[in-house]
C-alpha positions as CSV (number, residue, x, y, z in Angstrom):
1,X,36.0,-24.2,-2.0
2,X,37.5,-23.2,-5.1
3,X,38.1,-20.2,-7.6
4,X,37.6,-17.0,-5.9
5,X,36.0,-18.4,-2.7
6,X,39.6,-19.2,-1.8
7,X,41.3,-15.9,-2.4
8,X,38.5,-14.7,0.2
9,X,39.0,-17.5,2.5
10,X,42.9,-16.4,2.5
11,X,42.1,-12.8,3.3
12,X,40.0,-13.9,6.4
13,X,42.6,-15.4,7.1
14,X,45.1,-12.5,7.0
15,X,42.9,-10.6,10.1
16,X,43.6,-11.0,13.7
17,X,40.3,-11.2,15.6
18,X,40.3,-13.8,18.5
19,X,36.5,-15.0,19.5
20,X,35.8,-18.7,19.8
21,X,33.3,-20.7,17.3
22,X,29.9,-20.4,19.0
23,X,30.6,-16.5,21.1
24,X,28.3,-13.8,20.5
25,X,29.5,-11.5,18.1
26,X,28.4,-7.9,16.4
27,X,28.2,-8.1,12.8
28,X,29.5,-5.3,10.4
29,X,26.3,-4.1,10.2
30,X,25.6,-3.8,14.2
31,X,23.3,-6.9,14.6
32,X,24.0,-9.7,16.9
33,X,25.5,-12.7,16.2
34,X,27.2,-16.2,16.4
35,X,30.7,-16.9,15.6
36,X,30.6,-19.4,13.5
37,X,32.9,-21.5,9.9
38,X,32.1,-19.8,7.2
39,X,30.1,-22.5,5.0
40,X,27.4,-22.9,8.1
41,X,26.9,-19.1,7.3
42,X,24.0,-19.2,4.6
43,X,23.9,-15.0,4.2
44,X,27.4,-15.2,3.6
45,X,27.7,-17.8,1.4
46,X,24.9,-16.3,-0.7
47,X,27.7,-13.5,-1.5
48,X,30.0,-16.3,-2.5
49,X,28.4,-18.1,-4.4
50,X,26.8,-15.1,-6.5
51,X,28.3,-13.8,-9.9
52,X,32.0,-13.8,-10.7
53,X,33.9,-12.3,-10.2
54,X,33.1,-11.2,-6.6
55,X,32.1,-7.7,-5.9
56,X,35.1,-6.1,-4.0
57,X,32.1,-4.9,-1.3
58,X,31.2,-8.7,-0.9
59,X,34.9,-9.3,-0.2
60,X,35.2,-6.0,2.0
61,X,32.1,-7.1,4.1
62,X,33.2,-11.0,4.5
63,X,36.7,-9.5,5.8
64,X,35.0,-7.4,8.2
65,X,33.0,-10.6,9.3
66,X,36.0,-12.9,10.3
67,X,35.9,-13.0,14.3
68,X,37.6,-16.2,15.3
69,X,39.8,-19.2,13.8
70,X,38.8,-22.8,14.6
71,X,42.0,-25.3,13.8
72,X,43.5,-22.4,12.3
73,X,40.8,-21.5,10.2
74,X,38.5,-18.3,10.0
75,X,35.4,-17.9,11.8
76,X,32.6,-15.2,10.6
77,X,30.2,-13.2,12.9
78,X,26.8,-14.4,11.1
79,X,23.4,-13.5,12.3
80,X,21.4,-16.7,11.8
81,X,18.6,-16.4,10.2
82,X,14.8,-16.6,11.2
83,X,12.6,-18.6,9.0
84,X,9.1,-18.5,8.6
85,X,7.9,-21.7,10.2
86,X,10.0,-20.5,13.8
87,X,9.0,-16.7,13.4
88,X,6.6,-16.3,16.5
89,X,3.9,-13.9,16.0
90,X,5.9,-9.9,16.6
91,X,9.1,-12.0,15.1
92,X,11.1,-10.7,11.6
93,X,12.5,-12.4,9.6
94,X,16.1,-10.8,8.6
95,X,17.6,-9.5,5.5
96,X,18.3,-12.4,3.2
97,X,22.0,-10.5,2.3
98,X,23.3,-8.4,4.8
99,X,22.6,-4.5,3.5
100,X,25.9,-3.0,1.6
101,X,26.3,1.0,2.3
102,X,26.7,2.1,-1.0
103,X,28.5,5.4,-0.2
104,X,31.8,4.6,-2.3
105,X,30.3,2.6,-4.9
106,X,31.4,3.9,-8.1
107,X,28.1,3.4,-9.6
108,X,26.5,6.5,-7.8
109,X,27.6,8.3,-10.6
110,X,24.4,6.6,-12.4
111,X,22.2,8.7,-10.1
112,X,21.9,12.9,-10.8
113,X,22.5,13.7,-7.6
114,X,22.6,17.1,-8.6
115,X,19.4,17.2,-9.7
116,X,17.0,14.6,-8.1
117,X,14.2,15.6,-6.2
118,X,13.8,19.1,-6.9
119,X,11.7,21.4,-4.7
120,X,8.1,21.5,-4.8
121,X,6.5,24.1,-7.0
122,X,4.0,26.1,-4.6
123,X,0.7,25.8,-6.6
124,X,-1.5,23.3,-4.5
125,X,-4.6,22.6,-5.9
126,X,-6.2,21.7,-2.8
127,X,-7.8,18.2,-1.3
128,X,-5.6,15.4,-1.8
129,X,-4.7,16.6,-5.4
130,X,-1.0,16.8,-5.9
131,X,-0.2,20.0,-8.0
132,X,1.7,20.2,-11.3
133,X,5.3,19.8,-11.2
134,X,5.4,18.5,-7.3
135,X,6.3,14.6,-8.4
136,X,8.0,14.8,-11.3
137,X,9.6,11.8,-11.0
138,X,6.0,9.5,-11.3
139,X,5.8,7.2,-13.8
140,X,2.8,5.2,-15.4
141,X,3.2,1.6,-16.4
142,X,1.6,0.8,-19.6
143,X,0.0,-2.6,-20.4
144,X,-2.1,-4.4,-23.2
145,X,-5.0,-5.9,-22.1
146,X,-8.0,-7.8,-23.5
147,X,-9.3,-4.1,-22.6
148,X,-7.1,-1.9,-24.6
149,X,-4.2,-0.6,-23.5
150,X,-4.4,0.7,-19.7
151,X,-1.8,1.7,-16.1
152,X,-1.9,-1.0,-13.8
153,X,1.6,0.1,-12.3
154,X,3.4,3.0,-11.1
155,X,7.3,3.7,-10.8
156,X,9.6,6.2,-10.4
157,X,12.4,8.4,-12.5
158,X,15.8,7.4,-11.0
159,X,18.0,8.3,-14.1
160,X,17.1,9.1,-17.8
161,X,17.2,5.6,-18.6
162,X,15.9,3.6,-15.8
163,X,12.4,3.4,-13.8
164,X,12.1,1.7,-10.0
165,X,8.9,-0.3,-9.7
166,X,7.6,-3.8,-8.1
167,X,9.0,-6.9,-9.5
168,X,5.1,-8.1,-9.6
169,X,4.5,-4.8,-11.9
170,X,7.2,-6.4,-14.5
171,X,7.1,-10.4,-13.8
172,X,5.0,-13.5,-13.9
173,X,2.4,-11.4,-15.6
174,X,-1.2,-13.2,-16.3
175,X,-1.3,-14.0,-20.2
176,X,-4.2,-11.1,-20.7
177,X,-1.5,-8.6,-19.5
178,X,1.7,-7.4,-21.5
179,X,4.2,-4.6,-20.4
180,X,4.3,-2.5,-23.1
181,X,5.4,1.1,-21.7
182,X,6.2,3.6,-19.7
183,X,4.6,7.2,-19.3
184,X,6.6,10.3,-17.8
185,X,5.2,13.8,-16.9
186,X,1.5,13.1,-16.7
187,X,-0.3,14.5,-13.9
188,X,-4.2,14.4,-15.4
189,X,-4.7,11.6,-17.4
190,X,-8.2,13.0,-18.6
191,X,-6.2,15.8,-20.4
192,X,-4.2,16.0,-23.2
193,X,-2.3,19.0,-22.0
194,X,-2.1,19.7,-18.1
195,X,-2.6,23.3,-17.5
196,X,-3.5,25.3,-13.8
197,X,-4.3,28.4,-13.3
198,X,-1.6,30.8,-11.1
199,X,-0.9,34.4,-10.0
200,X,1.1,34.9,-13.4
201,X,-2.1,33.6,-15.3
202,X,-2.4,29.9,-16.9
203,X,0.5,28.0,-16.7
204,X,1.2,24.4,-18.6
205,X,3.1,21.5,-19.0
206,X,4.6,20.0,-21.9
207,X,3.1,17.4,-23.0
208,X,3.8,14.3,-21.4
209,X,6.5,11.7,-22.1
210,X,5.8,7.8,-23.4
211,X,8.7,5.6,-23.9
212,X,8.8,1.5,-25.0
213,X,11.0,-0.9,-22.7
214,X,14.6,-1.9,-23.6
215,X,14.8,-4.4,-20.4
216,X,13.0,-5.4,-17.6
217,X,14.7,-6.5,-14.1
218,X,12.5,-8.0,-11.7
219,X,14.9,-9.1,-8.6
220,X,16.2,-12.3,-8.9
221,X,15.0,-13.7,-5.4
222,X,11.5,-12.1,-6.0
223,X,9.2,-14.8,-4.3
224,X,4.9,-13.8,-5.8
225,X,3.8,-16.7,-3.0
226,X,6.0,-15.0,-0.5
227,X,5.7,-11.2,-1.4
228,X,9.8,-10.8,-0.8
229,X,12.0,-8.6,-3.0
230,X,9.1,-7.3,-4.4
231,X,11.8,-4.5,-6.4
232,X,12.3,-4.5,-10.2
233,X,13.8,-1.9,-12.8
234,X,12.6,-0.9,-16.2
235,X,15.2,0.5,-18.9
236,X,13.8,3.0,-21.7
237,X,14.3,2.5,-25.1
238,X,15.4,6.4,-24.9
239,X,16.5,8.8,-22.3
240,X,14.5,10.4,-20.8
241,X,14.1,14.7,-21.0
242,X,14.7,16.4,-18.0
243,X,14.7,19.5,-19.4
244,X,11.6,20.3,-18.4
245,X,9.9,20.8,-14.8
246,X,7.9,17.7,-15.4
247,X,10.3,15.2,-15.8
248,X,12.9,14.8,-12.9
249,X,14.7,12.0,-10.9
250,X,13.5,10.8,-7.6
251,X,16.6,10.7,-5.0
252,X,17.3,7.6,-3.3
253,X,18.9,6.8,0.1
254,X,22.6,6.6,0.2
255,X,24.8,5.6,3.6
256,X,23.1,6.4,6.6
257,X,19.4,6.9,5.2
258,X,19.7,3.2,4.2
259,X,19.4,2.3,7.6
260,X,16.6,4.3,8.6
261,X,13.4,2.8,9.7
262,X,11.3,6.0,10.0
263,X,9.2,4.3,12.9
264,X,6.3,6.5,14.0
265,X,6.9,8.8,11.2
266,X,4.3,9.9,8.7
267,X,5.2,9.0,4.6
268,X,3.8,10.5,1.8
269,X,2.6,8.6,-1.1
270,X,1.4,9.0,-4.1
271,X,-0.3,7.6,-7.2
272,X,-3.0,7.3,-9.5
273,X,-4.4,4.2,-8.2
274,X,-7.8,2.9,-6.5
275,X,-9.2,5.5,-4.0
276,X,-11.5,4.5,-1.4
277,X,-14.8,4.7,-3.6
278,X,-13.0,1.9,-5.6
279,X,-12.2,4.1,-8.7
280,X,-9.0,4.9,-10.5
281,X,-8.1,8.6,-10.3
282,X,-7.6,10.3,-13.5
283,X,-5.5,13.0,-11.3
284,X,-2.4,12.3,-9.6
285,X,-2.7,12.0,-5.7
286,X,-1.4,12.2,-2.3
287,X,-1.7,11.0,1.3
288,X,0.4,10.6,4.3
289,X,0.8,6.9,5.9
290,X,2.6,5.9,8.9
291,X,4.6,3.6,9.7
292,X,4.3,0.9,11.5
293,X,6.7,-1.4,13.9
294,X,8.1,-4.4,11.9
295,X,7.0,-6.9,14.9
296,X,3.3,-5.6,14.6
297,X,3.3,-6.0,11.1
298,X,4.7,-9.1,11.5
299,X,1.8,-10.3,13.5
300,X,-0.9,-9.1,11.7
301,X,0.5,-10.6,8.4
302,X,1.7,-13.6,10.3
303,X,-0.9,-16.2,8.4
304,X,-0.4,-15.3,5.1
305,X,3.3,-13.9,4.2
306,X,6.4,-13.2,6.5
307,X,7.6,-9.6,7.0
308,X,11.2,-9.0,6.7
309,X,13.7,-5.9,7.7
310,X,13.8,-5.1,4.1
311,X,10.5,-4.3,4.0
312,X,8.3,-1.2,5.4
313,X,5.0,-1.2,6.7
314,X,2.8,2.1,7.0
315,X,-0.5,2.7,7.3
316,X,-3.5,0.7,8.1
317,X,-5.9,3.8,8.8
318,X,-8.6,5.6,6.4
319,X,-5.6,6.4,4.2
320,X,-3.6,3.9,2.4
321,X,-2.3,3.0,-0.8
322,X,-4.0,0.8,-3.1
323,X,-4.7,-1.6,-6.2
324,X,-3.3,0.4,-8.7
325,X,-0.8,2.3,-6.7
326,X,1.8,-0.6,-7.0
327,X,5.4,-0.2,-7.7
328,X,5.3,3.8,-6.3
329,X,6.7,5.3,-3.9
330,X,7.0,6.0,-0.5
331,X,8.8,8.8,0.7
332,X,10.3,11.3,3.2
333,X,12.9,13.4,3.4
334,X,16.5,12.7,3.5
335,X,20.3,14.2,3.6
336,X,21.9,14.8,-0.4
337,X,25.4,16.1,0.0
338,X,24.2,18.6,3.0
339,X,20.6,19.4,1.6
340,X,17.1,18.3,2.7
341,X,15.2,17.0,0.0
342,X,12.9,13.9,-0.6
343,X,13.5,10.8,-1.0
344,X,12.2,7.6,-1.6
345,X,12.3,5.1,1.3
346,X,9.9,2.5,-0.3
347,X,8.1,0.4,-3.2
348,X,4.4,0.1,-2.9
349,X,4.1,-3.8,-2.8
350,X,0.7,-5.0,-1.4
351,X,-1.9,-4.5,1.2
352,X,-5.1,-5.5,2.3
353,X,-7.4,-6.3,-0.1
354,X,-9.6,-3.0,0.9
355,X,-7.9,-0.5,0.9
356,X,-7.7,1.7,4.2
357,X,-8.5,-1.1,6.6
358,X,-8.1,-0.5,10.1
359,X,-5.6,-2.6,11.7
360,X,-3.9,-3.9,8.0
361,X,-0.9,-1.9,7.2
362,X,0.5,-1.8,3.6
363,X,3.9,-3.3,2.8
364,X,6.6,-1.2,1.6
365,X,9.9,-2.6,0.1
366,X,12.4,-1.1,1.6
367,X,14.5,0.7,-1.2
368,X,17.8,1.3,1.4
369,X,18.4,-2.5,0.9
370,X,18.3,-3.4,-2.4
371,X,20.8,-0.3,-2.9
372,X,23.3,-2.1,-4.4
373,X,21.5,-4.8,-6.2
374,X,19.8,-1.0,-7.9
375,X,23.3,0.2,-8.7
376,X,24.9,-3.2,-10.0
377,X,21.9,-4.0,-12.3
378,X,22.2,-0.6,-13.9
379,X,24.3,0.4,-16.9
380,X,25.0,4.0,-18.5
């Protein structure tokens, strides 16, 4: 082990924990364990062997693995990992990296916490119609196709420069199908200019934003056969303007809202995509989904894909996300330095092929842990 690998080898070494190899252990992250050397530990020697130099949280989170020696050498708590082929149906698979609490990173000051996730303006249309100004923070992903240019995506504001979407919205695109944009501020994609009518007489919003694509960052593990780390980010050519009730940024979950799983809870989400008479909406919409224990998702999908912790399902009733719908969000609501406001929890990833099945839950992935892969891909 060489390079940087050593200096983290030496500070294990500099803690006093006392297990043997092989005891059960509790990870820094409160899951059980084995106490085992260090290069038997694949989750752990992912974060070595990943970009140098090494991330001081990488460092921070090995130290606090280290719960033995062995011939005078450290020992790490590891929670082994379940693969596919011996995941019994109701099993889940773990996280590939173990989830980083991003509450010191000094990249948080990438996200407008002081802004994201406004409240909701109070002028409901009515049905399952969102009304204007209530998700600002949607986003339409533009594409050229052998039909013209049309959304096949969705995303979400998290900053002026950079959009949270599905790495299958951004990667290993068919050749008929080019990214080519990115649309803030629409809400009725049949208008030009979205206007509702209120107590104070017709109100409108500016007209809506369209922006061309610096970069695209599908996650580097993203696996299309497998469905896993199904997160990406787009970066405008241009900031976005926020100066305007229409365009805001979604807030995101920071510390101990990473770790929620929201289990028998009921999400919103929301999109233009596929209803359940298999047409697009030209209006944006809602609907509330919940969610559903990992280990029953995990047996329903066991035949086609494995379901992991980092993923969310919700859903599987008359309402449900679908084709079209893709790469936005799903949400709840959350603490922001001491105030309630929403928050996204998940990416829209796939589903049953109809839409609303009973029984079929769609999968979510869950945004809490890919936190810090978020903030070290992004840039000011």
């Amino acid at each position: 082990m060489a390079g940087s690998a050593r200096v983290v080898w030496l500070l294990l070494a500099l803690n006093t924990a006392a297990a043997m190899e092989g005891d059960s252990c509790v990870t820094p992250h409160q899951r059980m364990g084995s106490c085992v050397q260090l290069d038997t530990c694949r989750p752990l020697m992912m974060l070595l062997e990943g970009p140098r130099p090494l991330d001081p949280r990488a460092v921070d989170f090995l130290r606090r693995s280290q719960c033995g020696f062995v011939s005078r050498m450290p020992l790490v708590c590891c929670a082994q990992p379940t693969t596919p082929s011996t995941t019994t149906p109701g099993q889940t698979a773990p996280l590939t990296d173990p989830l980083v609490d991003v509450t010191g990173d000094v990249k948080l000051r990438l996200l407008p916490l002081d802004i994201c996730s406004p409240p909701a303006q109070n002028r409901i249309i009515g049905g399952n119609k969102t009304a204007l100004f209530e998700y600002p923070w949607m986003a339409l992903l533009a594409y050229d196709t052998w039909r013209g240019i049309q959304f096949r995506c969705g995303g979400t504001v998290i900053n002026k420069r950079y959009i949270l979407t599905a790495a299958h919205c951004i990667t290993n695109l068919p050749p008929s199908q080019k990214l080519v944009g990115v649309r803030l501020g629409e809400h009725d994609m049949s208008k030009e200019l979205d206007c509702v009518d209120d107590l104070e007489g017709q109100i409108c919003a500016p007209p809506y934003q369209n922006f061309t694509i610096e970069e695209v960052i599908p996650h580097p593990q993203f696996s299309k056969s497998k469905l896993q780390n199904d997160i990406g980010l787009i970066r405008l050519s241009r900031d976005a303007d926020f100066s305007t009730d229409s365009v805001k940024p979604i807030c995101l979950p920071i510390g101990e809202p990473q770790r929620e799983t929201l289990e028998g809870k009921k999400l919103i989400i929301t999109g233009w995509g596929a209803t359940e008479t298999g047409l697009a909406s030209d209006v944006l919409l809602w609907t509330t989904v919940a969610v559903v224990p990992l280990d029953k998702c995990a047996a329903i999908y066991q035949r086609a894909v494995p379901i992991s912790e980092a993923q969310i399902c919700a859903g599987g009733a008359a309402r449900d996300s679908c084709g079209g719908d893709s790469g936005g969000p799903l949400m709840y609501v959350g603490d922001v330095d001491g105030e309630v406001r929403r928050m996204q929890f998940g990416v829209v990833s796939f589903g049953p092929k109809r839409c609303g099945t009973a029984g079929q839950p769609g999968v979510y992935t869950r945004v809490g842990a890919y936190m810090d892969w978020i903030l070290a891909s992004m840039r000011p």
